[in-house]
N, C-alpha and C positions, 0 to 999 in steps of 0.2 A: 410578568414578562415570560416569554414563551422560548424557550431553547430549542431548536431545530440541529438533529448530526446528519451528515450528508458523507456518502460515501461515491467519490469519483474517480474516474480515469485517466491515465495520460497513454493515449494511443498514436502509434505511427509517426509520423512528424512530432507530434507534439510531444513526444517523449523528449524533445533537444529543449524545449523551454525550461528556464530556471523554475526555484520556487517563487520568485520575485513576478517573474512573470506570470503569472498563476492570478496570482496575488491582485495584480493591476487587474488583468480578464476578470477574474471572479468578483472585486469590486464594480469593474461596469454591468456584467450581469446582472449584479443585485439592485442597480439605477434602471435598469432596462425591464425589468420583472415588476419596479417597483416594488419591492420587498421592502414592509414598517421595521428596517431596523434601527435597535436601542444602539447608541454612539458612547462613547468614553467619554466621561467630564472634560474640561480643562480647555486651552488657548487650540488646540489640533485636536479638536474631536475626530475620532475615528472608528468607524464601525465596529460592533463587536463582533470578530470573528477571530475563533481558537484555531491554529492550525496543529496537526499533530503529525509528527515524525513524515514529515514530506519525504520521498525519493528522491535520490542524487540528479542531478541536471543525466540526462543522458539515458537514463532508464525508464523502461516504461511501468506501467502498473495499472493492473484493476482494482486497487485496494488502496485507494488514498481517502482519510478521513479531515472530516474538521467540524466544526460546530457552531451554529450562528446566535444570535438573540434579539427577538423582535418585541417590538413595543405593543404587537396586537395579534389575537389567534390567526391562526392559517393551517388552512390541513397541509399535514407534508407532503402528500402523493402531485397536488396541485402544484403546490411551491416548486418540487422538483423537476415537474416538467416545465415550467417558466423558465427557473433559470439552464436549465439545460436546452432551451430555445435560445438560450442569450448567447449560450458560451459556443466559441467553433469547436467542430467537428474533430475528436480525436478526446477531448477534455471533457467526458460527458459524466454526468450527474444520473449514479444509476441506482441508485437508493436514498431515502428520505425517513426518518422517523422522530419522532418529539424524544427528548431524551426525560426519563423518567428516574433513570439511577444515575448516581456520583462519579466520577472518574473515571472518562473514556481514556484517556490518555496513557491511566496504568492498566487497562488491559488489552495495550498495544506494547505487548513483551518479546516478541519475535516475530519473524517474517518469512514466508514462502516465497523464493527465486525461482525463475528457470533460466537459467543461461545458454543461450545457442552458440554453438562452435562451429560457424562455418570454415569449412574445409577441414576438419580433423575426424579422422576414422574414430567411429563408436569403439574398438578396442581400446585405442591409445588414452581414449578418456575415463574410458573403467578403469583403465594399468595408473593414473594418475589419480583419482578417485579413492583408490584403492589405498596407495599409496599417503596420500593427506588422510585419510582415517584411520590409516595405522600407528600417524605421528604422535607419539604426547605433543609436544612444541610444533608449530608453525612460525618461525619469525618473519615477520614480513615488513618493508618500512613507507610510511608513508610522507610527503613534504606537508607539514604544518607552518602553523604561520611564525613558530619559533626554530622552523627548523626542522631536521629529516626529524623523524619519529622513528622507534622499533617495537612491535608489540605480535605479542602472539595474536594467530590468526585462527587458530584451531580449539580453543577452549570454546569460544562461542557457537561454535559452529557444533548444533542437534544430527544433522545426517547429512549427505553429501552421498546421492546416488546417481543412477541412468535410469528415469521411470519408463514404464511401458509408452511406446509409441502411439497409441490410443489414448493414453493420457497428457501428451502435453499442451499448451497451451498454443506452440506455433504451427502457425500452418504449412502444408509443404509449399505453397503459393508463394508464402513469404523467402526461401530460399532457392537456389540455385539446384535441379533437378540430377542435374551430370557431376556434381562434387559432392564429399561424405561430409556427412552435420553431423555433429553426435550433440546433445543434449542433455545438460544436469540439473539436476532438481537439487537446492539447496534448504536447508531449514537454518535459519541463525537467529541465535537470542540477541535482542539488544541490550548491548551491556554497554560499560566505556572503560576505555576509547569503543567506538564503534566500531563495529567490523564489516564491511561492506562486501557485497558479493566479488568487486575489483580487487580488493585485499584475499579474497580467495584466490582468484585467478593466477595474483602473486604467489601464491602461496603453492598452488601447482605448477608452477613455473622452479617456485624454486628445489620442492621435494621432485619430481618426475618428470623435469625441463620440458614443460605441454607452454607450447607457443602459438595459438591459432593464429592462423596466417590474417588472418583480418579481425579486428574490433569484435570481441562479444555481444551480442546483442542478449541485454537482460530484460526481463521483467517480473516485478513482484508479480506475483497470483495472491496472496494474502497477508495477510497480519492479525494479529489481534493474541488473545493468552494461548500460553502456551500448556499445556493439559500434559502434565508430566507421565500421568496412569495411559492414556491413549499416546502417547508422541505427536501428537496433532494439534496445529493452531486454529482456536475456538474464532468465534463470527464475534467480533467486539459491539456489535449491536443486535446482536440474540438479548440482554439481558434486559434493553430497553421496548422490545419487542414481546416480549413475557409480560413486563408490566402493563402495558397496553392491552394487553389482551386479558388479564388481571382485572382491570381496572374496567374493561369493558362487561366483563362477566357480572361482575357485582354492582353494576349500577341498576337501582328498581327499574321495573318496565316503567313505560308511561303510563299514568293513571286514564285507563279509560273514560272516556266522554257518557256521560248520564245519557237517557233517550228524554229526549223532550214529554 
């Protein structure tokens, strides 16, 4: 059996689709591709696919993982453009590799946001920035299914800046040219309860009263471990990409053909 990790998108529009929905598209895909995948025993076989720490309905992201399991070899660069033929446009499939080490899932330890604030001046978001990083506590509350919830917002959260303008991931296309965006770059570990980039938002709302006048528009930029000595989140499929290339090094050449 052959394990396939696939790292995808959710752009634009498709940022509003659940993870349910995902779910459906990526199963017709893998009918469409005709992908040999291996199924779960029992009365409702169902394909094997691992999903890992999806993003919230509503959020976009370049850094969505999961992991398939097929019954017959296939090279991953092929398979990924197959099924990234299948799926619409915005959900795309932009890397592929065989997975060769144990536990993708544990080294998806935290995540890189960017959050766009349209209509708030780049000061007012540093004076609140500033602010949540100087808190010990954050309380913030969330409605769960048993009820409001209260949890700090601020332990989990690694840094909480304004990156350089060269560096973000949105374009000016994507907003409004005649009102002020400012732009934060968040780092948060996944712990539990979870702390979501919206649970920040709370969280600046409730230290430095930052109210953007319309809906945040977030997007992960990454995930994967979190490299405590660099402050930075590592590529979760660097480790399966070493063995491959491992594994490609030390196999003998082909035995050369005798001359007649």
């Amino acid at each position: 059996m052959q394990r396939i990790r696939l790292r995808y998108t959710k752009r634009g529009r498709l940022r509003f689709t659940s993870h349910r929905d995902f779910q459906r598209a990526f199963e017709r895909a893998l009918r469409r591709a005709e992908v040999p995948m291996a199924y779960s025993a029992g009365f409702t076989p169902h394909p094997k696919v691992s999903y890992a720490n999806a993003a919230p309905t509503g959020t976009g992201s370049e850094a969505e993982y999961l992991e398939i399991a097929l019954t017959a070899q296939r090279d991953p660069e092929q398979l990924r453009i197959l099924l990234d033929e299948s799926l619409p446009a915005g959900l795309d499939i932009i890397e592929a590799v065989e997975a060769r080490t144990p536990g993708l899932a544990d080294r998806l330890t935290a995540s890189v946001w960017e959050l766009r604030l349209d209509g708030v001046p780049q000061e007012e978001a540093r004076r609140a920035a500033d602010a949540f990083n100087a808190a010990e506590t954050v309380e913030v509350q969330r409605l769960a299914k048993n009820g409001v919830r209260t949890f700090d917002a601020r332990s989990a959260v690694v840094s909480l800046e304004i990156p350089d303008l060269t560096e973000t991931h949105s374009s000016q296309a994507d907003r409004p040219t005649d009102q002020p965006c400012a732009i934060l770059r968040l780092v948060v570990r996944h712990v539990t309860p979870a702390v979501r980039p919206d649970d920040v938002l709370s969280g600046l709302r409730a230290v430095a009263d930052l109210a953007p006048p319309v809906p945040a528009a977030v997007t992960r930029l990454a995930q994967g471990l979190f490299d405590e000595e660099t402050g930075t989140v590592t590529d979760p499929l660097a480790p399966d990409r070493e063995a491959a290339e491992a594994h490609s090094t030390a196999e003998p050449p082909a035995a050369a053909t005798a001359p007649a």
